[in-house]
C-alpha positions in Angstrom: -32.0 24.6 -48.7 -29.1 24.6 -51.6 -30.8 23.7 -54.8 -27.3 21.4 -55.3 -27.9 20.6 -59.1 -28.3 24.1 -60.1 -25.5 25.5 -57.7 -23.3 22.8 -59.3 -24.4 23.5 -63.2 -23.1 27.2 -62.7 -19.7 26.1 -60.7 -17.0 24.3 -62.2 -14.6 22.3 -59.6 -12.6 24.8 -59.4 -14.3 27.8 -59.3 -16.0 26.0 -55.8 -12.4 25.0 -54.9 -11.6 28.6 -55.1 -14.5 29.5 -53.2 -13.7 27.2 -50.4 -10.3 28.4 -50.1 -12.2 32.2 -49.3 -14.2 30.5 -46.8 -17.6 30.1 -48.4 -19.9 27.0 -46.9 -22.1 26.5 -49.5 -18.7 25.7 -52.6 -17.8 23.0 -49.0 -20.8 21.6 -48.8 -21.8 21.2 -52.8 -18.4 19.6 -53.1 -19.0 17.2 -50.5 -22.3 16.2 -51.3 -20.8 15.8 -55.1 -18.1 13.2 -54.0 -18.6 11.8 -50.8 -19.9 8.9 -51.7 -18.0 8.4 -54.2 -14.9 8.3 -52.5 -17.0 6.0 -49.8 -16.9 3.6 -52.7 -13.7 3.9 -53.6 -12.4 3.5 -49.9 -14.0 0.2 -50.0 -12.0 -0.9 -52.9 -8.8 -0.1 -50.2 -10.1 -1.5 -47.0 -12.9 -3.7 -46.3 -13.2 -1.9 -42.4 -16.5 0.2 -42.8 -15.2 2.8 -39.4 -11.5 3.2 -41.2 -13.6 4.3 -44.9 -16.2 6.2 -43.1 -13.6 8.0 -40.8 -10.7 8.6 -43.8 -13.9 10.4 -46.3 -15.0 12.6 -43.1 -11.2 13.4 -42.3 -10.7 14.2 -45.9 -13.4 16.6 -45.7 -12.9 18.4 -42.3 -9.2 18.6 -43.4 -10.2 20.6 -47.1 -12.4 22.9 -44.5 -9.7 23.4 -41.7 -6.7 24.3 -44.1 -8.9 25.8 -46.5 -6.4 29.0 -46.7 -3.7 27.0 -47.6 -5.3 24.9 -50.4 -3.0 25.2 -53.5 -4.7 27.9 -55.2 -4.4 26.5 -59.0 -5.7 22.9 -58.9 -7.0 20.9 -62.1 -8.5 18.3 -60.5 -10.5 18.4 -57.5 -11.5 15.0 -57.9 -8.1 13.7 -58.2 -7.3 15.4 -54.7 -10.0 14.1 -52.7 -8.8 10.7 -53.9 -5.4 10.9 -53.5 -6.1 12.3 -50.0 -8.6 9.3 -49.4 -5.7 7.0 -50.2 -3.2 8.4 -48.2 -5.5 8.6 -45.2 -6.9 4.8 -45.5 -3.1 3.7 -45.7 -2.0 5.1 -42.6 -5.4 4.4 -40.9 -4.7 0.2 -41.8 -2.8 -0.7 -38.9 -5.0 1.2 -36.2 -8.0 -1.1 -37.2 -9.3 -4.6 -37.3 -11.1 -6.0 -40.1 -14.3 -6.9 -38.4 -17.2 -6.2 -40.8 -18.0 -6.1 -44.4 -18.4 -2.7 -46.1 -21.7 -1.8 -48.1 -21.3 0.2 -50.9 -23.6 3.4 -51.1 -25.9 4.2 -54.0 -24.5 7.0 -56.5 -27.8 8.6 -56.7 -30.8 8.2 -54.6 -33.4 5.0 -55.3 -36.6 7.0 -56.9 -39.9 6.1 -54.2 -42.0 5.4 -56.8 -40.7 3.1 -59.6 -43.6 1.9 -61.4 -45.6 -1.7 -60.4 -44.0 -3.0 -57.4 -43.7 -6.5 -58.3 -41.7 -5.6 -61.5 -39.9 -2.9 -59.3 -39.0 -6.0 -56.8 -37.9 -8.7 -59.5 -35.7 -5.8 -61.1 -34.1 -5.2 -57.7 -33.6 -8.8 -56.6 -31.7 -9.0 -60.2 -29.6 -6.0 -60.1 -28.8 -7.2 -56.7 -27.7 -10.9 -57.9 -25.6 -9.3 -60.4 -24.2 -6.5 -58.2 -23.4 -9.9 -56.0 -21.4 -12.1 -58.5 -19.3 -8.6 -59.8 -18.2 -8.2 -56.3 -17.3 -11.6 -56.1 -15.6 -11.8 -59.4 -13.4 -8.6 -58.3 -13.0 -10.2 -54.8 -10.5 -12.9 -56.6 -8.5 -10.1 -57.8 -5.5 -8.2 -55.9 -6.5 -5.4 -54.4 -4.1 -3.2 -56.3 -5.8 -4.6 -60.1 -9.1 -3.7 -58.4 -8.0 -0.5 -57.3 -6.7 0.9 -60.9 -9.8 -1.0 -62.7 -12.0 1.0 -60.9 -10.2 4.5 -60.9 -10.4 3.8 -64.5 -13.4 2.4 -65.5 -15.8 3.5 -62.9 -14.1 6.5 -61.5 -12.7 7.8 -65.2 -9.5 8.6 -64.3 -6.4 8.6 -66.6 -3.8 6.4 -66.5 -1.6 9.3 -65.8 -3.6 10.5 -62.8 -4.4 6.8 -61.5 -0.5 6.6 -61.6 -0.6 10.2 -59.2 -3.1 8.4 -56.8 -1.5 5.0 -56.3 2.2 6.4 -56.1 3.1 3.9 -58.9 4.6 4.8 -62.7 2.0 4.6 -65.6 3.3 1.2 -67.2 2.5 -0.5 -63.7 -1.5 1.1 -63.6 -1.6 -0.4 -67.7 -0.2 -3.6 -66.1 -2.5 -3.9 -63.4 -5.8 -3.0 -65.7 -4.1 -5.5 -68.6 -4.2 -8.2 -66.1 -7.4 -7.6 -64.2 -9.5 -7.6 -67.8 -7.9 -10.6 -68.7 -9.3 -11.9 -65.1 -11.9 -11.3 -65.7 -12.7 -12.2 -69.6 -12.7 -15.9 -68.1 -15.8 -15.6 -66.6 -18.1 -14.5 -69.6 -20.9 -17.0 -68.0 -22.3 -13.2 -66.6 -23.8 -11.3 -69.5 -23.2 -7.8 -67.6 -19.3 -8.6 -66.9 -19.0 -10.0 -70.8 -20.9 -7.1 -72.2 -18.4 -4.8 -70.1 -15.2 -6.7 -70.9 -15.6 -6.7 -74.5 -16.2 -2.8 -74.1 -13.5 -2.4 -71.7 -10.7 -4.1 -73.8 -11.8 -1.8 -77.2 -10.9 1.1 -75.2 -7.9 0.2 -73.5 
């Protein structure tokens, strides 16, 4: 079995990017256990169809493997890639699907077995999951495309340069659409968590 935290701390992106592109499993596999979820997530931020997300992430995947010799060889982002490649897929997958179910987003890490008292464990989950609950419906009255570059920025931490590269649209329009979606968003400072990030947010930006 790949011990996948060390295997990664040695690696950088692209030193396994170069080692895919020679043919080497293990650089494929650490990089897709490293991002598939993520890009899972951020699928679900494009489409709201579970079988186009989880078919566009495995096509991204089996694509890197089958035209792994012709992978451009010098690439500063990896991450950028995979997500520009997720985008493109979902796009042209749209029209082939109907939206029939709501998508779940996946955990970033694995939920430890043992937390500690159960009741407190349960109360903590029923909470996070309330507030998981009313930030998906806060970003649910957003357009999609607002969502899209808030997350790629914020939750992704992409640039404004790159999130311009992945959507396809200049850098003035990502500013735009993250300008816009904070200010959404600053008029619902009833939940703690979203106020507490807002406030955060807009000193960065």
């Amino acid at each position: 079995m790949i011990n996948f935290d060390a295997f990664i701390g040695e690696k950088t992106d692209q030193q396994l990017w170069q080692q895919i592109r020679e043919g080497d499993e293990q650089a494929f596999t650490v990089i897709f256990e490293k991002y598939h979820r993520t890009l899972y997530n951020y699928g679900s931020k494009l489409s709201p169809n579970s079988a186009i997300v989880e078919d566009a992430v495995q096509d991204v995947f089996i694509d890197v493997w089958r035209l792994r010799n012709n992978l451009t060889e010098k690439i500063t982002s990896v991450k950028f890639y995979l997500y520009r490649a997720l985008r493109r897929r979902i796009h042209l997958a749209q029209d082939k699907f109907p939206v029939t179910e709501e998508i779940t987003l996946l955990d970033d890490q694995e939920t430890p077995a043992n937390g500690g008292d159960s009741e407190t464990l349960l109360i903590d989950v029923e909470s996070a999951s309330l507030r998981a609950r009313q930030i998906q419906n806060l970003l649910a009255q957003l357009p999609e495309r607002q969502v899209e570059a808030l997350t790629l920025r914020y939750f992704d931490d992409f640039s404004v340069e790159e999130i311009a590269g992945i959507m396809g649209v200049s850098e003035k329009s990502v500013r735009n659409f993250i300008y816009k979606a904070l200010t959404s968003l600053r008029h619902n400072r009833q939940i703690l968590l979203i106020s507490s990030l807002i406030f955060c947010l807009l000193g960065i930006f």
